[in-house]
C-alpha positions as CSV (number, residue, x, y, z in Angstrom):
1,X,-4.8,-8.5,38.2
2,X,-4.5,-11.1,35.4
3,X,-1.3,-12.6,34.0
4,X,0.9,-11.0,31.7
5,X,0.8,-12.3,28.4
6,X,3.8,-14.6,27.5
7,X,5.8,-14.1,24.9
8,X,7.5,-16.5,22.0
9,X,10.7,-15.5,20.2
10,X,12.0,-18.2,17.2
11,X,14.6,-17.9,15.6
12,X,15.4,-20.2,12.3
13,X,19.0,-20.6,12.3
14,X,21.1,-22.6,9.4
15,X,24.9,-22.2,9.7
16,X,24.8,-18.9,11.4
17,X,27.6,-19.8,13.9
18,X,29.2,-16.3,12.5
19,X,26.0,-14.6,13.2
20,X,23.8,-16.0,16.0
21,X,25.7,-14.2,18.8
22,X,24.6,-10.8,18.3
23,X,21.7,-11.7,17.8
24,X,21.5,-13.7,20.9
25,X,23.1,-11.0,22.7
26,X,20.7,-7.8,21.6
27,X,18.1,-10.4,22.8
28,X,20.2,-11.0,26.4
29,X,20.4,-7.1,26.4
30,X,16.7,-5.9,25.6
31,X,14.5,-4.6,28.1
32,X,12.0,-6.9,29.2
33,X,8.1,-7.1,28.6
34,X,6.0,-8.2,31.1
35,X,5.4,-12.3,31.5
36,X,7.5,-14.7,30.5
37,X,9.2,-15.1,27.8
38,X,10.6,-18.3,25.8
39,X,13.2,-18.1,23.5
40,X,13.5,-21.0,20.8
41,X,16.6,-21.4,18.3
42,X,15.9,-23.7,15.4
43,X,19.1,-25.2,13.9
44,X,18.5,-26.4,10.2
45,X,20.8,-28.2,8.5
46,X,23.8,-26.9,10.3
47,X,27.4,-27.7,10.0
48,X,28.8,-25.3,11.9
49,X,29.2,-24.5,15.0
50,X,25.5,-22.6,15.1
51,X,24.4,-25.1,17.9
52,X,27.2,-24.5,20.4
53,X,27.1,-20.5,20.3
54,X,23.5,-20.9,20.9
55,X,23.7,-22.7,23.9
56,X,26.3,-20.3,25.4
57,X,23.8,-18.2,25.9
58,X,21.5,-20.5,28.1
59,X,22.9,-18.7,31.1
60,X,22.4,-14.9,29.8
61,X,18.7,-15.6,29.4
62,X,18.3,-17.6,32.5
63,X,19.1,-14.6,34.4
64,X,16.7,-12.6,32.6
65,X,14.1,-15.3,34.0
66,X,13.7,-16.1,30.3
67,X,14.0,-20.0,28.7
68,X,15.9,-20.9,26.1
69,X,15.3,-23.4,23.9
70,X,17.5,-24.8,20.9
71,X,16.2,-27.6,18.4
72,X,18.1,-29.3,16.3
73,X,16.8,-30.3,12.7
74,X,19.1,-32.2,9.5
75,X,17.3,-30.5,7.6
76,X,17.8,-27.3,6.5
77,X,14.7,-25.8,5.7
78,X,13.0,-22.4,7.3
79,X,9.5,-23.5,6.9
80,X,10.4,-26.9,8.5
81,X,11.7,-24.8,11.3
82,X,9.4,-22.5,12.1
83,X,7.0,-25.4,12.5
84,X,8.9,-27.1,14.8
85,X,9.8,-24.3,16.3
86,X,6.4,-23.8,17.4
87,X,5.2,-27.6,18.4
88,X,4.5,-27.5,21.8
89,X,4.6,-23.0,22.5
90,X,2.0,-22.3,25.0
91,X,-1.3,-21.5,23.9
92,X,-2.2,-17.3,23.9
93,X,1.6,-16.2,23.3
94,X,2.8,-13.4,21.5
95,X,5.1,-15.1,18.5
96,X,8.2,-13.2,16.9
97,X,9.6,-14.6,14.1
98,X,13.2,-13.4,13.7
99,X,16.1,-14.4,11.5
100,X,19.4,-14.8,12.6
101,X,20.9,-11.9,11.3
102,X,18.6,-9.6,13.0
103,X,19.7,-7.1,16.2
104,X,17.4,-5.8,18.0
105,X,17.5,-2.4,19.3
106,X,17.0,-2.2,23.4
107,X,13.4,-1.5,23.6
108,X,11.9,-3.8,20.6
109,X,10.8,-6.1,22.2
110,X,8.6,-4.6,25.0
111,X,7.5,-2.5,22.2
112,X,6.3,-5.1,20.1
113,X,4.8,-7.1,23.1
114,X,2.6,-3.5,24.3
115,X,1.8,-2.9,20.3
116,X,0.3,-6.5,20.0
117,X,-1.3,-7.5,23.8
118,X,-4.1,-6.2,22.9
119,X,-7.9,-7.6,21.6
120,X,-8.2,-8.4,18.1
121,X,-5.5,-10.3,15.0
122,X,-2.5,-8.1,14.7
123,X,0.6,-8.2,13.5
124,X,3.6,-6.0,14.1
125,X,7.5,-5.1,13.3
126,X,9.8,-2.5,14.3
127,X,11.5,0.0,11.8
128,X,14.0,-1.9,10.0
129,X,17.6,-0.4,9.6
130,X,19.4,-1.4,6.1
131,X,22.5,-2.2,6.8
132,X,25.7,-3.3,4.6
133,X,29.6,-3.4,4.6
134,X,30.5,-3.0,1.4
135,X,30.2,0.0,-1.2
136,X,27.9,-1.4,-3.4
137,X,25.4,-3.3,-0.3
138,X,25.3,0.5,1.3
139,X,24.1,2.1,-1.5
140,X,21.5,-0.7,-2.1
141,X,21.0,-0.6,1.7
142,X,20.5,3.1,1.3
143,X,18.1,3.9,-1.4
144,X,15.7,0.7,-0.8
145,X,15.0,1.9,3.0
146,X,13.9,5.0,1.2
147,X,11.4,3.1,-1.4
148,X,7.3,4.2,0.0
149,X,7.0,0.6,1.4
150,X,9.8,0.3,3.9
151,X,9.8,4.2,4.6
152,X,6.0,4.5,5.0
153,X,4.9,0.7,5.8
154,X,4.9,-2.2,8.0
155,X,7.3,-4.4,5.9
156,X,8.4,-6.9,8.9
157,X,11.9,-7.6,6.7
158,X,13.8,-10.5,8.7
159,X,11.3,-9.4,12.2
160,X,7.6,-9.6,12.5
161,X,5.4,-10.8,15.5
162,X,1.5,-11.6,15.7
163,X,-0.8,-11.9,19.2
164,X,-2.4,-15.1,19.9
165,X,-5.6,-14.0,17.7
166,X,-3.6,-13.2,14.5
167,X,-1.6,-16.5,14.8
168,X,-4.8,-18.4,14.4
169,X,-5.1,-16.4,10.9
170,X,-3.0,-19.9,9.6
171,X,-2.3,-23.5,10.5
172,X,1.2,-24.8,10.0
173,X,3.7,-22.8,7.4
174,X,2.9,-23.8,4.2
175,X,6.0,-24.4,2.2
176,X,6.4,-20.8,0.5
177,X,9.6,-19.0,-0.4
178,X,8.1,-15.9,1.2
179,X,7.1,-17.0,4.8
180,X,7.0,-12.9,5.5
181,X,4.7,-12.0,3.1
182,X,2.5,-14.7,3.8
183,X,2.3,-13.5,7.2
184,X,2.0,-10.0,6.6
185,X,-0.4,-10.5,4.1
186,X,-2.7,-12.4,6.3
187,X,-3.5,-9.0,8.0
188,X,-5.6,-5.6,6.6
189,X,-3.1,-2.1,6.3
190,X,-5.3,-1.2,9.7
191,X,-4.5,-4.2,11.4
192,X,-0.5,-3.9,11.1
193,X,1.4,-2.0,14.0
194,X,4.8,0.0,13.3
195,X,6.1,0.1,16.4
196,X,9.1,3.4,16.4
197,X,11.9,1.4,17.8
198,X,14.7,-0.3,15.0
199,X,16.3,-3.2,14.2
200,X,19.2,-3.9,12.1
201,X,18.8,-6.2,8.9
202,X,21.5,-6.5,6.8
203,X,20.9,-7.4,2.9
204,X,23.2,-9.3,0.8
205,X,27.3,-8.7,-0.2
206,X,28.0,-7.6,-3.8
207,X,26.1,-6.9,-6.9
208,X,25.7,-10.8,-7.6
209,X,24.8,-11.7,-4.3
210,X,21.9,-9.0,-4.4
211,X,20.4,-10.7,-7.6
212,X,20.3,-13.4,-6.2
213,X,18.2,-12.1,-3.3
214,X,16.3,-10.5,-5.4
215,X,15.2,-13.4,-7.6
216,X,14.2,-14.9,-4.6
217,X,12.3,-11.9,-3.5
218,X,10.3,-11.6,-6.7
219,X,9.8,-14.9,-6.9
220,X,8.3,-15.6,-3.8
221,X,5.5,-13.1,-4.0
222,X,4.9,-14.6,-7.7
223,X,4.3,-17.9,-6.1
224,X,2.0,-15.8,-3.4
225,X,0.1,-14.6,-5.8
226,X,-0.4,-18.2,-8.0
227,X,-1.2,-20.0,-4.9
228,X,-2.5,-17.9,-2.2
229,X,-4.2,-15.2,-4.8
230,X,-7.0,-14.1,-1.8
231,X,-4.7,-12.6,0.1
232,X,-3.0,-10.1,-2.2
233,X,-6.2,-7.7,-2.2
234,X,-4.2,-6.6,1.2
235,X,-1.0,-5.8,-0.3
236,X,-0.9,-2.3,0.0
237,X,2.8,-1.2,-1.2
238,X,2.2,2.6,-2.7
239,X,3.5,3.1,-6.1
240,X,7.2,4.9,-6.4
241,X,6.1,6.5,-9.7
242,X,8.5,8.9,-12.4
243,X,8.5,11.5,-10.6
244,X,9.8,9.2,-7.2
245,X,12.3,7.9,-8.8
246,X,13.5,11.2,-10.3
247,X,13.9,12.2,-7.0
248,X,15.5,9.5,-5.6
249,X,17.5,9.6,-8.7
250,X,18.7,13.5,-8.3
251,X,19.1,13.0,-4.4
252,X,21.1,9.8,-4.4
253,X,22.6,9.1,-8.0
254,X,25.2,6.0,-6.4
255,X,22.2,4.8,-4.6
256,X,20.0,4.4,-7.4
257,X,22.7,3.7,-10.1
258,X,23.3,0.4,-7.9
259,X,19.5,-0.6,-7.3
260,X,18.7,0.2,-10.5
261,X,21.6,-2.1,-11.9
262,X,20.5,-5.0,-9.6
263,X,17.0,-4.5,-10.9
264,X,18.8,-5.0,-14.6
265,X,20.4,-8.1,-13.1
266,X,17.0,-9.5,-12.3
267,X,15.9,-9.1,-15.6
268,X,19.2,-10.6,-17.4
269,X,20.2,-13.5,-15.9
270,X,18.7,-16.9,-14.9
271,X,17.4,-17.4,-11.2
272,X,20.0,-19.5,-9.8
273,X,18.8,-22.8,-7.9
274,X,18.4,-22.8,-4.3
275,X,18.8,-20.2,-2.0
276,X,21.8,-17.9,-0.9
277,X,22.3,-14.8,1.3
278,X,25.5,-14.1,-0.1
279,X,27.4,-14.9,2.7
């Protein structure tokens, strides 16, 4: 019987200390896949205490037979992270790229591990659960998980994983505001997995906040498209259409008031500089 395949979970991390434990901890609770697994935290720029809370966890995953790794970087910078995040992985590894903020659901992981050790480039993510505390991020939350792309796609927001074949689709990350799309976009409709069990990603705090996210959002594919334009022939988000977004509209009149009002926002003011959650 050969080896089971190994698996790589990295996880860019820039002054998360508020977040990193649950996500740590759905990853400490998640049923196993097969092989080993290596587990690689990749503090950016932090001044908190994002470092310490990761390390707590050392323990957790050592009984799980799984290593844990945490890297340390001045700068802060996701692309910078991800790359040295992966310097040295083993060869032939499954790779998950997930953000800080993410939880896992209990069977994720082995899913995405049995959707992805197979032959052939795939890529894969689970089905993403919009969350938000506030009034106006759960009605944003709420309508956008019911747009055609994250109802009816693979979008891999804040989770996505490649086998060893897709991973050699690219070199290093290129420095792109959009390191998901890039990804996802390396890989045909036909070669993306949706794999049934959820994840919670939560979006951005307040009407301002969400603008700013949004920019970003738009922006990024923008500069996909300008710099990378032979990979957007795989882009395969279906239209939402009048008659969508009249029922959207009729079925969730908060929801849509709110998206349609950051959408408005998007329009109206200036992209701010850098980058913000909202947090």
């Amino acid at each position: 019987m050969s080896a089971a395949t190994p698996m790589e979970i990295l996880i860019p991390a820039s002054n998360e200390a508020a977040l990193i434990g649950d996500c740590l901890s759905a990853l400490a609770a998640a049923a196993p896949p097969p092989g080993p697994v290596g587990v690689t935290v990749i503090a950016n720029g932090c001044h908190d205490a994002t470092v310490a809370r990761a390390r707590a966890f050392t323990g957790a995953f050592a009984e799980k037979n799984w290593q844990l790794r945490v890297i340390e970087l001045a700068q802060g910078s996701k692309i910078a992270a991800l790359n040295a995040g992966e310097a040295g992985l083993p060869p032939g590894a499954i790779r998950v790229y997930l953000d800080a903020d993410v939880t896992v659901s209990h069977r994720l992981i082995a899913g995405l591990h049995a959707a992805l050790d197979r032959p052939g480039a795939l890529y894969a993510s689970g089905r993403p659960r919009i969350t938000g505390r506030g009034r106006v991020a759960r009605a944003y939350a709420r309508l956008w998980a019911r747009l055609p792309f994250m109802a009816h796609g693979v979008p891999g927001c804040g989770l996505f994983a490649v086998n060893a074949e897709g991973r050699g689709r690219w070199g290093r990350f290129p420095d792109l505001i959009s390191d998901d799309g890039f990804v996802r976009l390396q890989f045909a409709p036909a070669e993306r997995c949706d794999v049934l069990a959820g994840y919670d990603w939560p979006v951005a705090e307040g009407w301002r906040a969400l603008v700013r996210v949004r920019q970003r959002q738009d922006a990024g594919m923008r500069e996909l498209a300008a710099r990378h334009p032979e990979i957007m022939s795989r882009e395969d988000k279906p239209p939402l259409g009048a008659a969508g977004a009249a029922r959207l509209a009729l079925s969730d009149p908060l929801g849509f008031a709110v998206y349609s009002a950051v959408a408005l926002g998007v329009r109206l003011r200036p992209a701010a500089r850098g980058w913000s959650r909202g947090r």
